[in-house]
N, CA and C atoms of all chains as a GROMACS GRO file, in nm:
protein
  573
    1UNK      N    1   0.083  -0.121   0.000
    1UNK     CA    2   0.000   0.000   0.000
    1UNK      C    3   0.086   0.125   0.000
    2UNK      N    4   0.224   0.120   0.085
    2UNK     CA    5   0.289   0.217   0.077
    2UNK      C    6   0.362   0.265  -0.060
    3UNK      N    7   0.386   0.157  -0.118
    3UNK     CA    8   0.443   0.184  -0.287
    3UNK      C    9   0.286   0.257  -0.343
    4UNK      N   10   0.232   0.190  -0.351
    4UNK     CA   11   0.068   0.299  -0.406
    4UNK      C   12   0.066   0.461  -0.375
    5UNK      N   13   0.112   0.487  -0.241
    5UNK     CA   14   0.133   0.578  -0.186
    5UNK      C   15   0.258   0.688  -0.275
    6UNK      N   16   0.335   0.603  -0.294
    6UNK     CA   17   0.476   0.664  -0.360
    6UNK      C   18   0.449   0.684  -0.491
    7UNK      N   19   0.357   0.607  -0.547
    7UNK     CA   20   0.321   0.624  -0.700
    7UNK      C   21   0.216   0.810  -0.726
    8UNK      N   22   0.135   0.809  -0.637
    8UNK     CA   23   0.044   0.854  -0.605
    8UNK      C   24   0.087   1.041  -0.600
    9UNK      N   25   0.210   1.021  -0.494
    9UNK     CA   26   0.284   1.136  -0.482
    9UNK      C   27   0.372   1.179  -0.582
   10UNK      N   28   0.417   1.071  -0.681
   10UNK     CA   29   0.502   1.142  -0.812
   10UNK      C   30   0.412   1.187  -0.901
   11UNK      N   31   0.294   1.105  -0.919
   11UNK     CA   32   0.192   1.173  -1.016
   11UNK      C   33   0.143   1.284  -0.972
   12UNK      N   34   0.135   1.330  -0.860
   12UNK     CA   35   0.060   1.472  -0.803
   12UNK      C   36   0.142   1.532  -0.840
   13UNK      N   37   0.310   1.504  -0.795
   13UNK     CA   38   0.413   1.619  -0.840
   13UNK      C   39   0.429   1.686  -0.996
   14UNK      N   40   0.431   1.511  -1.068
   14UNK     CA   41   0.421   1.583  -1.229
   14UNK      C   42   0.273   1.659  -1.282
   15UNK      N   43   0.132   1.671  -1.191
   15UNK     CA   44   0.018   1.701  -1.231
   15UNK      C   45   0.080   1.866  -1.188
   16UNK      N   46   0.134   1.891  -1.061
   16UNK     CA   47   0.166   2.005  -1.053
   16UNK      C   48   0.279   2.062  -1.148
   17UNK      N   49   0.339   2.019  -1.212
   17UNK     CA   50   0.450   2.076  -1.260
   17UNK      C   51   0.312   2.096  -1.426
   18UNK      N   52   0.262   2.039  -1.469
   18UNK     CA   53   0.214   2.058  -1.550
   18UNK      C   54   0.090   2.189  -1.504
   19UNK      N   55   0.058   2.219  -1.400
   19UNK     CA   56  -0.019   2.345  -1.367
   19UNK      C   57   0.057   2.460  -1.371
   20UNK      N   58   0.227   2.459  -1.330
   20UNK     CA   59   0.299   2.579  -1.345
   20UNK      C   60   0.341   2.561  -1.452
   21UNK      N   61   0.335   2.543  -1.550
   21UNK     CA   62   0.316   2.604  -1.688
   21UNK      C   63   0.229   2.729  -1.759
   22UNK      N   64   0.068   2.725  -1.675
   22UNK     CA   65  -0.029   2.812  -1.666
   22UNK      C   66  -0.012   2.904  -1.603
   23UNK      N   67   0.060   2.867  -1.434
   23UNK     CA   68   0.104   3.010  -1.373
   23UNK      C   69   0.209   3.101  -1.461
   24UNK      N   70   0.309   3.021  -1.495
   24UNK     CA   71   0.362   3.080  -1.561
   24UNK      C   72   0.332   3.199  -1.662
   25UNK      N   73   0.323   3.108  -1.776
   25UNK     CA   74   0.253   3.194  -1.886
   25UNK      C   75   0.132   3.209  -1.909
   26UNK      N   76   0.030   3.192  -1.839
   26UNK     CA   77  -0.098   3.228  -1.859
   26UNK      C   78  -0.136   3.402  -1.862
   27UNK      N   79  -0.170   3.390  -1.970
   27UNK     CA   80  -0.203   3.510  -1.996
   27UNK      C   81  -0.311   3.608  -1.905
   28UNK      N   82  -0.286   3.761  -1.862
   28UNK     CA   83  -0.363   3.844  -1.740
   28UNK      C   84  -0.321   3.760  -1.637
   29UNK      N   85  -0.394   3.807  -1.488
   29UNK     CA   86  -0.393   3.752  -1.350
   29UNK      C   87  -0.441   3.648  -1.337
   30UNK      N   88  -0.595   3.615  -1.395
   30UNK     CA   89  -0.662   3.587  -1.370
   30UNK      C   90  -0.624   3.416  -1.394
   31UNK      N   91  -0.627   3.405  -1.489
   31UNK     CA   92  -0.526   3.259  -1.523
   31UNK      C   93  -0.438   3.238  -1.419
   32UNK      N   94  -0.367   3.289  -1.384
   32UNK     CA   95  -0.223   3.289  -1.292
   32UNK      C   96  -0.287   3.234  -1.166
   33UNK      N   97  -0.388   3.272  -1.150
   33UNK     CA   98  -0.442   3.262  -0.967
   33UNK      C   99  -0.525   3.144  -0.974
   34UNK      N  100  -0.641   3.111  -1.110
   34UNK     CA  101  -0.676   2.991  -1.048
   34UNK      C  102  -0.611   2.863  -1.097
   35UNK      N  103  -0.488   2.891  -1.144
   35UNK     CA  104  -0.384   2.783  -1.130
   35UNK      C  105  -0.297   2.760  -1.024
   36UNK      N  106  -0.297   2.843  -0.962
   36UNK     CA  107  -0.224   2.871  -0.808
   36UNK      C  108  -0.333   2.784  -0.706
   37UNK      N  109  -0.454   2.829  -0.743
   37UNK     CA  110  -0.572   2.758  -0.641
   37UNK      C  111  -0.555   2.649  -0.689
   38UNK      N  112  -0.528   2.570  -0.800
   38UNK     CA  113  -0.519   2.436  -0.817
   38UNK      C  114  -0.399   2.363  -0.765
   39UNK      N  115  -0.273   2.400  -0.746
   39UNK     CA  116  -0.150   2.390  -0.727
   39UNK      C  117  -0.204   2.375  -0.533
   40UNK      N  118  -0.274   2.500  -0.490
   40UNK     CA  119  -0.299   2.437  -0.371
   40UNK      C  120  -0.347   2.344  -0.312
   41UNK      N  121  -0.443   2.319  -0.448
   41UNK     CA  122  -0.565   2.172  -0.356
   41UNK      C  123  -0.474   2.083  -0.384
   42UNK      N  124  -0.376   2.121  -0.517
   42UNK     CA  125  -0.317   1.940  -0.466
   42UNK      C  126  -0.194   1.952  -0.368
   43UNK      N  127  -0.195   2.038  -0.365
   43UNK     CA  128  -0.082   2.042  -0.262
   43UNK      C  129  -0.160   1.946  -0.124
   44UNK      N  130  -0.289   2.005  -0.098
   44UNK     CA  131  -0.328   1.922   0.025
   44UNK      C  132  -0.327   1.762   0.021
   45UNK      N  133  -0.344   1.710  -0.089
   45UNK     CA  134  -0.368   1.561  -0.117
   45UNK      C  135  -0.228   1.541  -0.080
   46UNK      N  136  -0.137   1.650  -0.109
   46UNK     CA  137  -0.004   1.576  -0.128
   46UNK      C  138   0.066   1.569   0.047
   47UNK      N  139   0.019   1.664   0.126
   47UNK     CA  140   0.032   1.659   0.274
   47UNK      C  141  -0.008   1.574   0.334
   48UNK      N  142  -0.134   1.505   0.298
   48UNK     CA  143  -0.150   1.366   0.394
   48UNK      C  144  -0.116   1.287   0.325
   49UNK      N  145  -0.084   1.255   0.192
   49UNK     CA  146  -0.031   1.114   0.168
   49UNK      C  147   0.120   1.113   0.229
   50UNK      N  148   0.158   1.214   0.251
   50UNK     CA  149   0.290   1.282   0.295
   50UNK      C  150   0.290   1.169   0.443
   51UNK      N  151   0.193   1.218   0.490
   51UNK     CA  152   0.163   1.193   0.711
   51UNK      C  153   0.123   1.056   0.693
   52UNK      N  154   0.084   0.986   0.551
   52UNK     CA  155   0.025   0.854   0.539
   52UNK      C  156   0.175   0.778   0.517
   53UNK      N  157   0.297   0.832   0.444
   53UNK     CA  158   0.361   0.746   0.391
   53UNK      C  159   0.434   0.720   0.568
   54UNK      N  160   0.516   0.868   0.603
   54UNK     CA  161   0.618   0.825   0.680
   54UNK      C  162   0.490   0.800   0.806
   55UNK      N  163   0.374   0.804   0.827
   55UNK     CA  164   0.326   0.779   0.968
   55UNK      C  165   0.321   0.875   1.056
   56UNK      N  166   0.308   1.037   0.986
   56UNK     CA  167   0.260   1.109   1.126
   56UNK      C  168   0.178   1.197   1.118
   57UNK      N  169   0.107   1.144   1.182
   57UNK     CA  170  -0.050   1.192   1.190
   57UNK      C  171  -0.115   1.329   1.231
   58UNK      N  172   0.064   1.427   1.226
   58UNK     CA  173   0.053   1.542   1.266
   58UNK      C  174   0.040   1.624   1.112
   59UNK      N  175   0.062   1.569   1.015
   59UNK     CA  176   0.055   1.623   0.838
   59UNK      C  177  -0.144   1.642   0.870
   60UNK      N  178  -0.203   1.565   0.860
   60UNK     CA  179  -0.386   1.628   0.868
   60UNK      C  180  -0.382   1.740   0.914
   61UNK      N  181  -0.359   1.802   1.052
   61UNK     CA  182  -0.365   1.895   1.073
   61UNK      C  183  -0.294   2.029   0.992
   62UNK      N  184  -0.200   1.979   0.968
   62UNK     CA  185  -0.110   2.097   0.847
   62UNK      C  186  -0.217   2.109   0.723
   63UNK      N  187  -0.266   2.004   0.705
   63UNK     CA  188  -0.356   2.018   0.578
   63UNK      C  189  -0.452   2.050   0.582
   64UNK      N  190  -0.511   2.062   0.698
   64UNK     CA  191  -0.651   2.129   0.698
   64UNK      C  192  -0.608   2.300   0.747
   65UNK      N  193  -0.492   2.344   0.811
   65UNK     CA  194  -0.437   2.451   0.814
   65UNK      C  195  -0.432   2.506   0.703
   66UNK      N  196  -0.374   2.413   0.575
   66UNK     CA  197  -0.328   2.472   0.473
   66UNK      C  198  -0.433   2.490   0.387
   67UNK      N  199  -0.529   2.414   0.369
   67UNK     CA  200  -0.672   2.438   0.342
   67UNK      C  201  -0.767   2.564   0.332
   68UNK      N  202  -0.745   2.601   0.499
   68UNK     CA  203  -0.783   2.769   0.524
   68UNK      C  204  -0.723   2.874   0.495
   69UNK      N  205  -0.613   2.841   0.472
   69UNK     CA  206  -0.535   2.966   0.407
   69UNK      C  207  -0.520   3.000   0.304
   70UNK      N  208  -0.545   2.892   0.191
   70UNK     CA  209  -0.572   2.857   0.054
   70UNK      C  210  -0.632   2.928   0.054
   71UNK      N  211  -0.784   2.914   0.096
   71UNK     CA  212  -0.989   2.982   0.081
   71UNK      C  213  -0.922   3.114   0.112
   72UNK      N  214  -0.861   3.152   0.208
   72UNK     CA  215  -0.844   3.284   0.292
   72UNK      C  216  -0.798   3.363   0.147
   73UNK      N  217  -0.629   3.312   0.108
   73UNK     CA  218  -0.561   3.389   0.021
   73UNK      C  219  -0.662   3.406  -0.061
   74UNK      N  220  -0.716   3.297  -0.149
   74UNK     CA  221  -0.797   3.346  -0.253
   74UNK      C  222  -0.892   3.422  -0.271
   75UNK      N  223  -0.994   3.413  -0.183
   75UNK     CA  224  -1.080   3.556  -0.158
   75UNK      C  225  -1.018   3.690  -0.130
   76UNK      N  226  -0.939   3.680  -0.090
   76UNK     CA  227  -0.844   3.847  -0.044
   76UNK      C  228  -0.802   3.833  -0.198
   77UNK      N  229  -0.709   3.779  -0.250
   77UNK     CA  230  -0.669   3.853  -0.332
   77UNK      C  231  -0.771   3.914  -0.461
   78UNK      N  232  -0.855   3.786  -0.472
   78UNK     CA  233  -0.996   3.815  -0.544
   78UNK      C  234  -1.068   4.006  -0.484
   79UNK      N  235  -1.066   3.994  -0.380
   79UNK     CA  236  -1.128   4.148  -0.303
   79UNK      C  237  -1.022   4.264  -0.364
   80UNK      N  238  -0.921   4.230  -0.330
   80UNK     CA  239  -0.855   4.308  -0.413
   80UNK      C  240  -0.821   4.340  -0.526
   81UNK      N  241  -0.871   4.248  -0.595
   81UNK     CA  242  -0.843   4.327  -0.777
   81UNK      C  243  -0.970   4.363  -0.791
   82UNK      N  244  -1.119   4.336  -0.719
   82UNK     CA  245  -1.189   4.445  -0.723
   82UNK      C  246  -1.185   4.562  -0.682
   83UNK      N  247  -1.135   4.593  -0.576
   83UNK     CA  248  -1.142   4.731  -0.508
   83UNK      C  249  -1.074   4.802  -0.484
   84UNK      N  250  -0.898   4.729  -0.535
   84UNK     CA  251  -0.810   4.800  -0.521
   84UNK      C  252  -0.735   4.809  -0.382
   85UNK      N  253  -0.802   4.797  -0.267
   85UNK     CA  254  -0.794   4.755  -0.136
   85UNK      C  255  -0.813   4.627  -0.116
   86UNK      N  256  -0.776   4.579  -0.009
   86UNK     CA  257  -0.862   4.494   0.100
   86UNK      C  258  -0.922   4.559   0.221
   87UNK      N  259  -1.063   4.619   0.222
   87UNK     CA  260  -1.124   4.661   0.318
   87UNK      C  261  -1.274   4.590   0.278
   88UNK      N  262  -1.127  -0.728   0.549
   88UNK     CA  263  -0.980  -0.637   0.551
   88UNK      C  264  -0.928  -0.608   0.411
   89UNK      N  265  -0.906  -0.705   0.347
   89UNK     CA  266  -0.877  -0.729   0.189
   89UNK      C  267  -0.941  -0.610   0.131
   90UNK      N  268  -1.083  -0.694   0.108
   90UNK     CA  269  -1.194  -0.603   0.018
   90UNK      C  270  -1.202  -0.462   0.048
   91UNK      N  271  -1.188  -0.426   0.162
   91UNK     CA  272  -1.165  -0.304   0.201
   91UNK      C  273  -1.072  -0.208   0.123
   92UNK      N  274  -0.909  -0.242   0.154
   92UNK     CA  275  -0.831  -0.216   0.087
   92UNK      C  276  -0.815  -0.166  -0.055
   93UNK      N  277  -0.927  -0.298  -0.117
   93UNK     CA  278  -0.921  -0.286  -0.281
   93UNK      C  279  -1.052  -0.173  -0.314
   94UNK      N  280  -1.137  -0.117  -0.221
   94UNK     CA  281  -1.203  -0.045  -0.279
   94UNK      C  282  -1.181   0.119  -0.227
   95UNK      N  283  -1.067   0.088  -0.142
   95UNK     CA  284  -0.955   0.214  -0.119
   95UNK      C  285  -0.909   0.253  -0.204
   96UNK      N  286  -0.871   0.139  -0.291
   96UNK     CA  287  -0.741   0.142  -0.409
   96UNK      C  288  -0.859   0.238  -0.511
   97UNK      N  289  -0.950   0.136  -0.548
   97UNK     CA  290  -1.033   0.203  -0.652
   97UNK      C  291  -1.096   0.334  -0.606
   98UNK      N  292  -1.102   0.405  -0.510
   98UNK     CA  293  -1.127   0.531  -0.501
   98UNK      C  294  -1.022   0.638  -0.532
   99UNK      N  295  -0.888   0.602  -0.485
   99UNK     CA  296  -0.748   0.682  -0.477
   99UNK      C  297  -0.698   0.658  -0.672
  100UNK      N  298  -0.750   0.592  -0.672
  100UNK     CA  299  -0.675   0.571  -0.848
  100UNK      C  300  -0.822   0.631  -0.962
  101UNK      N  301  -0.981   0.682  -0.897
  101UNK     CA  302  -1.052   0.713  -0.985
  101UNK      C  303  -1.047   0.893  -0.949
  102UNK      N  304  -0.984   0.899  -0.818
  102UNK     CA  305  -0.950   1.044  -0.777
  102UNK      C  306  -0.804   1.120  -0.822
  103UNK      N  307  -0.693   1.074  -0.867
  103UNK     CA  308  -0.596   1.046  -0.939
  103UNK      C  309  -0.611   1.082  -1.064
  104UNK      N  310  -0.699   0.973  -1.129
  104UNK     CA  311  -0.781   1.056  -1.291
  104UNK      C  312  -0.817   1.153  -1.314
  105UNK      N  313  -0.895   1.198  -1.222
  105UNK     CA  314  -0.962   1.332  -1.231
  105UNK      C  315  -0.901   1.467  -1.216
  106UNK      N  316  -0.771   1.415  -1.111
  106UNK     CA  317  -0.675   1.564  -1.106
  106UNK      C  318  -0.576   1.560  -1.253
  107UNK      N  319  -0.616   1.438  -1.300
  107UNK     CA  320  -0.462   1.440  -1.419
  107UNK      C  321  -0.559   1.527  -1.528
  108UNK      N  322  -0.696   1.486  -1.527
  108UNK     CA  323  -0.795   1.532  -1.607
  108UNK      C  324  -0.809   1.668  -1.607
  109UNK      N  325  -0.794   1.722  -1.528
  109UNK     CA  326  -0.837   1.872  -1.468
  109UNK      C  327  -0.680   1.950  -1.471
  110UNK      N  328  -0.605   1.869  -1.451
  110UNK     CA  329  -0.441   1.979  -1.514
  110UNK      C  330  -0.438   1.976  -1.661
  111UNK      N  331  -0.476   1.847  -1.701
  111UNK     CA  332  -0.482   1.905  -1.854
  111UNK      C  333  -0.532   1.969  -1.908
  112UNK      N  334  -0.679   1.984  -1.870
  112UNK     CA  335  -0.794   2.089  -1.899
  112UNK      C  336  -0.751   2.183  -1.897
  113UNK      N  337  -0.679   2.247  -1.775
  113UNK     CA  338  -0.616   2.341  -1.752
  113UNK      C  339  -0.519   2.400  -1.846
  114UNK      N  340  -0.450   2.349  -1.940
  114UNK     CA  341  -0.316   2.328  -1.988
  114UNK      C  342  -0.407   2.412  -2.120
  115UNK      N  343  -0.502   2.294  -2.185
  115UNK     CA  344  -0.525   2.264  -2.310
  115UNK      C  345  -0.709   2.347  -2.313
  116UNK      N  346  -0.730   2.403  -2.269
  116UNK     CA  347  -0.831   2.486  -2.268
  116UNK      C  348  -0.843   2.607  -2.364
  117UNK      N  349  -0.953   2.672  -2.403
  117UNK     CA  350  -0.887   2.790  -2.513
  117UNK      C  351  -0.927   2.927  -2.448
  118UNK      N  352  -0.989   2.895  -2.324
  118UNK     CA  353  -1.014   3.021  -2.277
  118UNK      C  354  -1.039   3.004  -2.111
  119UNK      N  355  -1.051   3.174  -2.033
  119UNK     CA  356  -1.048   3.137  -1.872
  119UNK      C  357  -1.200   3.064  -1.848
  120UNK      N  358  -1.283   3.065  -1.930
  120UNK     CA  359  -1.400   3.056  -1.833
  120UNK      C  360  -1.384   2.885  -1.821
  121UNK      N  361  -1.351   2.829  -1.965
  121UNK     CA  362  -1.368   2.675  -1.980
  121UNK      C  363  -1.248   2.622  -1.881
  122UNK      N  364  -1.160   2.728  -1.852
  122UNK     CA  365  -1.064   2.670  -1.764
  122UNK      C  366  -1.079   2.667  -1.612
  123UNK      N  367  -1.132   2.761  -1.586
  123UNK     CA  368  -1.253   2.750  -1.440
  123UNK      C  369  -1.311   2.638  -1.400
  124UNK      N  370  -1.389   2.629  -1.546
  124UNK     CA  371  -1.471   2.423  -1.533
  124UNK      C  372  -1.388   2.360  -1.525
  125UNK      N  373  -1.297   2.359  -1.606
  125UNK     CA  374  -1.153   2.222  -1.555
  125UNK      C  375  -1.124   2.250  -1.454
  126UNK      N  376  -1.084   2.317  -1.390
  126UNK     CA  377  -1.005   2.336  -1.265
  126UNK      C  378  -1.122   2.309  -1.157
  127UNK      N  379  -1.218   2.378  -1.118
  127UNK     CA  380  -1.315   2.396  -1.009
  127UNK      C  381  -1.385   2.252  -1.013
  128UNK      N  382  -1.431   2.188  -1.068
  128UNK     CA  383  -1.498   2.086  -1.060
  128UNK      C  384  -1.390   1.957  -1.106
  129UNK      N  385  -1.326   1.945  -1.169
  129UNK     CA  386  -1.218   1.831  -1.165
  129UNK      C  387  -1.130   1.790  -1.028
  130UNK      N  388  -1.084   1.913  -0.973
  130UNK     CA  389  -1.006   1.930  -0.834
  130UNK      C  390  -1.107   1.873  -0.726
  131UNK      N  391  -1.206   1.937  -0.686
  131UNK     CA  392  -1.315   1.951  -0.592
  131UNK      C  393  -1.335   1.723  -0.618
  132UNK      N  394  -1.396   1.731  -0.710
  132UNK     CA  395  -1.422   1.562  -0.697
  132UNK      C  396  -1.285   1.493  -0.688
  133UNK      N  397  -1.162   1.483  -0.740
  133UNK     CA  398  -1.077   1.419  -0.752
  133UNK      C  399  -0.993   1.430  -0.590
  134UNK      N  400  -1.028   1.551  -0.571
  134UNK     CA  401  -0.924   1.522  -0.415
  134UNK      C  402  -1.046   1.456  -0.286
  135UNK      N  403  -1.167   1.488  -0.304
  135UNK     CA  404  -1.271   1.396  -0.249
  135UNK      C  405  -1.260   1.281  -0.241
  136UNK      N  406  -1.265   1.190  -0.370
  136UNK     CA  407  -1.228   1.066  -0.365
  136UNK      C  408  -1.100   0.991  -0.331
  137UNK      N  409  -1.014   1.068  -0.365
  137UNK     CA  410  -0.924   1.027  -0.269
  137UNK      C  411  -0.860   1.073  -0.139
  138UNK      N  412  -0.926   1.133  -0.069
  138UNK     CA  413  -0.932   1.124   0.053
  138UNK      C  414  -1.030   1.046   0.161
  139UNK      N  415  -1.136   1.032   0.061
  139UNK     CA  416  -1.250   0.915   0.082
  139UNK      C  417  -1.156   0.785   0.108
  140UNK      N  418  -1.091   0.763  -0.016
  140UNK     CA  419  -1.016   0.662  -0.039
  140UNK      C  420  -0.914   0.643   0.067
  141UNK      N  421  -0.861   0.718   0.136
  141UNK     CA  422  -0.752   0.755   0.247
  141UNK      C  423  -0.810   0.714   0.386
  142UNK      N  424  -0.973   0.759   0.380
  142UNK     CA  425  -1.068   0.747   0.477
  142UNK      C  426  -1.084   0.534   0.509
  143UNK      N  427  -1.108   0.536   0.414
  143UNK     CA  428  -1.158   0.354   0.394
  143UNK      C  429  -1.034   0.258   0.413
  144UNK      N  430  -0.892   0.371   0.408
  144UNK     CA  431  -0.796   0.262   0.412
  144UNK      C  432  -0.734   0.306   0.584
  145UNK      N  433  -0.763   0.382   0.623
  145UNK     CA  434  -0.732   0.422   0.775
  145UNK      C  435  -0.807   0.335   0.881
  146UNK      N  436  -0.941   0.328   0.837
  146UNK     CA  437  -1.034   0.272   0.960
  146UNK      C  438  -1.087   0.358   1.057
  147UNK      N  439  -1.194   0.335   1.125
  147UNK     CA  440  -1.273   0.445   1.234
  147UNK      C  441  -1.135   0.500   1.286
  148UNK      N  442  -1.086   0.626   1.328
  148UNK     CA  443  -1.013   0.673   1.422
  148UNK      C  444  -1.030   0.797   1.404
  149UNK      N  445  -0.941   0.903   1.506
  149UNK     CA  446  -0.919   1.035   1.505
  149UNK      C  447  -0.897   1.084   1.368
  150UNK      N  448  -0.825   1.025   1.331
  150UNK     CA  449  -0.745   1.089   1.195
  150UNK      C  450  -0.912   1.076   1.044
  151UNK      N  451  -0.930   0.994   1.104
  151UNK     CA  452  -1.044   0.951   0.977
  151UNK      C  453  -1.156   1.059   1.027
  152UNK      N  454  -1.182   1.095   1.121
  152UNK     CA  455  -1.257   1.200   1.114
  152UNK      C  456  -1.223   1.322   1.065
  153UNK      N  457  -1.066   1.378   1.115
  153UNK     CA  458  -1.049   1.463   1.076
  153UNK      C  459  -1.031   1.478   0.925
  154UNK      N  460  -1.002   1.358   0.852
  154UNK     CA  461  -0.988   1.382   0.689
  154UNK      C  462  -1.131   1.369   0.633
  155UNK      N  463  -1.240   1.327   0.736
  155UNK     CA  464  -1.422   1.398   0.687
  155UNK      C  465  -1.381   1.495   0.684
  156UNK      N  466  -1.374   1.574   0.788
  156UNK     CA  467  -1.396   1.716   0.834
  156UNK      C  468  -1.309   1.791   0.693
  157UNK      N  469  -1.211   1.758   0.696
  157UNK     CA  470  -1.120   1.828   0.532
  157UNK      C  471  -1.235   1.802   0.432
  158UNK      N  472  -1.288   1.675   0.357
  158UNK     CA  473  -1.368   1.648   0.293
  158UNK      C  474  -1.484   1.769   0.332
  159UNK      N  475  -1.527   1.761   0.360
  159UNK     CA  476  -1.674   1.854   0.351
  159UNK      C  477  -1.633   2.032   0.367
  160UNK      N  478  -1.495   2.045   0.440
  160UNK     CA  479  -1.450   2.195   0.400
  160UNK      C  480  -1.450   2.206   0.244
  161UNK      N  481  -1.342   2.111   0.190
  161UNK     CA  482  -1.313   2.144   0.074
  161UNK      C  483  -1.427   2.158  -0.035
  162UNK      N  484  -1.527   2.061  -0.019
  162UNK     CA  485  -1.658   2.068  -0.103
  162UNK      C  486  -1.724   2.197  -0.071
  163UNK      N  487  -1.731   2.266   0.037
  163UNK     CA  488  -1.789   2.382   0.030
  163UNK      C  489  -1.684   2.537   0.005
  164UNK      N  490  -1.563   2.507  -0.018
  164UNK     CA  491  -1.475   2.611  -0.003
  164UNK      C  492  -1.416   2.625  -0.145
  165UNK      N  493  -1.406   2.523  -0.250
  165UNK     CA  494  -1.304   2.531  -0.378
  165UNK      C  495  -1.444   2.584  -0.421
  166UNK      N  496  -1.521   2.555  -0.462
  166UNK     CA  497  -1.616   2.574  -0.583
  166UNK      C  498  -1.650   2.743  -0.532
  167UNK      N  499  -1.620   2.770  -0.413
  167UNK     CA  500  -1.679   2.904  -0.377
  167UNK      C  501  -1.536   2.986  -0.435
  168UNK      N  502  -1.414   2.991  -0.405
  168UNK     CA  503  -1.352   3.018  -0.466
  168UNK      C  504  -1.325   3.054  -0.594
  169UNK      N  505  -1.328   2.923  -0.647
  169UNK     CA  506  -1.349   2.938  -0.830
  169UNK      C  507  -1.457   3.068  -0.897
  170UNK      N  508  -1.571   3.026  -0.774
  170UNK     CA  509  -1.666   3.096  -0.840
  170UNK      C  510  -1.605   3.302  -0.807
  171UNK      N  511  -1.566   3.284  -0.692
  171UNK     CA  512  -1.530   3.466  -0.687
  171UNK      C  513  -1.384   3.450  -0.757
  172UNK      N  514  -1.322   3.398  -0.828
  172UNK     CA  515  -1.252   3.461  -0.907
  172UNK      C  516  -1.338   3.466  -1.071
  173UNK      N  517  -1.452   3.348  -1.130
  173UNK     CA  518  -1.456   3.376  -1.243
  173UNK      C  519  -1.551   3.534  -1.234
  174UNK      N  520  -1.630   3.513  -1.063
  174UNK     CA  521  -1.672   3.678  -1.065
  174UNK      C  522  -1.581   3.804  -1.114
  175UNK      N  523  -1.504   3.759  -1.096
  175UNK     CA  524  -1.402   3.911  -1.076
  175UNK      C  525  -1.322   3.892  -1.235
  176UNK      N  526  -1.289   3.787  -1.296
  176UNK     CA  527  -1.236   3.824  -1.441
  176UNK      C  528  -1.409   3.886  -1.538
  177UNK      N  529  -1.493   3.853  -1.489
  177UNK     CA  530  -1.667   3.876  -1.553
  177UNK      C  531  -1.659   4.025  -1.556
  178UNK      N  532  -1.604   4.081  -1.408
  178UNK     CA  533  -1.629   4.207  -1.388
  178UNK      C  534  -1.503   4.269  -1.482
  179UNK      N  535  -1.423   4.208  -1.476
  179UNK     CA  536  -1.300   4.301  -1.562
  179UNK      C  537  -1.312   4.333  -1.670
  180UNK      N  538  -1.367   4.202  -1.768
  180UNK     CA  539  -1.390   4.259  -1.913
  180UNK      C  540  -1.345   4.116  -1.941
  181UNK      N  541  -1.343   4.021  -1.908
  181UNK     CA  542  -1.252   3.884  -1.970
  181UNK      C  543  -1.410   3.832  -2.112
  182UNK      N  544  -1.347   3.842  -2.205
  182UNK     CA  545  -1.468   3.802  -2.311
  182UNK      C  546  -1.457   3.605  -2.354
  183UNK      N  547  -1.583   3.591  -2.328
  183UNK     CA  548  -1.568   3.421  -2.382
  183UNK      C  549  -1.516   3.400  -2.502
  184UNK      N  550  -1.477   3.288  -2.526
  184UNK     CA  551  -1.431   3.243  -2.645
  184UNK      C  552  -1.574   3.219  -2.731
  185UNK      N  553  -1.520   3.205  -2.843
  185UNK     CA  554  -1.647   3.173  -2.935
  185UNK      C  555  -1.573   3.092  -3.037
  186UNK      N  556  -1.642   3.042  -3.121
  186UNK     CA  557  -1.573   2.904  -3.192
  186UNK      C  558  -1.522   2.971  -3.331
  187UNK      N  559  -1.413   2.963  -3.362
  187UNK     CA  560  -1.321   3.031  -3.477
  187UNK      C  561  -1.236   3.139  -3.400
  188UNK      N  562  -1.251   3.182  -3.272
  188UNK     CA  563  -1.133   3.256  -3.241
  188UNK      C  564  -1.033   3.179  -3.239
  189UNK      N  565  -0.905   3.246  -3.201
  189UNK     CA  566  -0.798   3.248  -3.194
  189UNK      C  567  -0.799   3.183  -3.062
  190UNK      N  568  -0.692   3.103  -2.960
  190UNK     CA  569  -0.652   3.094  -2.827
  190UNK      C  570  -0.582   3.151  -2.788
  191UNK      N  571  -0.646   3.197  -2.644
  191UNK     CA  572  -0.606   3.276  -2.572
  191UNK      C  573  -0.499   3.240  -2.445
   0.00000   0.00000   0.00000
């Protein structure tokens, strides 16, 4: 199960490397950011298979941390290319 | 115990598809809005199922609750996301594609 695990985490890595291609050159902001939001969600899959491979059960919590900050960043920065602020 | 396992497997490998599905979309799309749909709804199911899948191969414990509790954030938090950014390229001026343009 743990080789499944290892398979699992190289394919997330090459799915991400194929999303920063879009950050990259994606044309305006707007492209740029919800490839960034994608780059984050898998980032989370990739934190607990992380706490699944070596066994510590302290990675969930990082990932549901990292989760909220994801939602957080993205609405702020979203508020801000409307308004110019964040208020 | 077995059977268990194997329908772990088949959740983590049909959630797997769906993110490979949804970076390509991403990649190979001709415009932001169709790339929104790849991204927002490919991500949202594909990391579900396999954390479902993560869920079925853990067994009742602490940890299996807490990767519900991720599960049902994320279902209510990506798609809300997606949706206030395609708000905000709508508001900018981002124009749909139409069939014979150019890619953008």
């Amino acid at each position: 199960m743990v080789d499944i695990f290892h398979a699992s985490v190289i394919i997330l890595i090459l799915t991400i490397f194929i999303c920063l291609y879009r950050v990259v050159g994606g044309p305006g902001v707007e492209n740029r950011l919800i490839a960034v939001n994608t780059v984050g969600t898998k980032t989370i899959i990739l934190l607990v298979l992380i706490g699944f491979i070596y066994e510590r059960p302290i990675f969930v919590d990082i990932a549901i941390i990292y989760a909220m900050i994801n939602f957080i960043a993205t609405l702020a920065i979203a508020k801000y290319l409307r308004r110019g602020c964040i208020c | 115990m077995y059977l268990l396992n194997a329908i772990a497997l088949a959740f983590i490998f049909i959630g797997l598809f769906f993110m490979v599905v949804g970076a390509i979309g991403l990649v190979r799309l001709p415009d932001f809005y169709t790339r929104a749909h790849a991204s927002g709804k490919c991500d949202t199911l594909g990391e579900g199922m396999m954390l479902i899948g993560l869920i079925l191969f853990e067994g009742f414990s602490l940890i299996a609750v807490k990767l519900l509790l991720l599960v049902i954030f994320i279902f209510i938090t990506s798609p809300t996301a997606v949706h206030a950014l395609v708000n905000i390229a709508h508001s900018r001026g981002v124009v749909p594609w139409k069939k014979g343009d150019e890619r953008k």
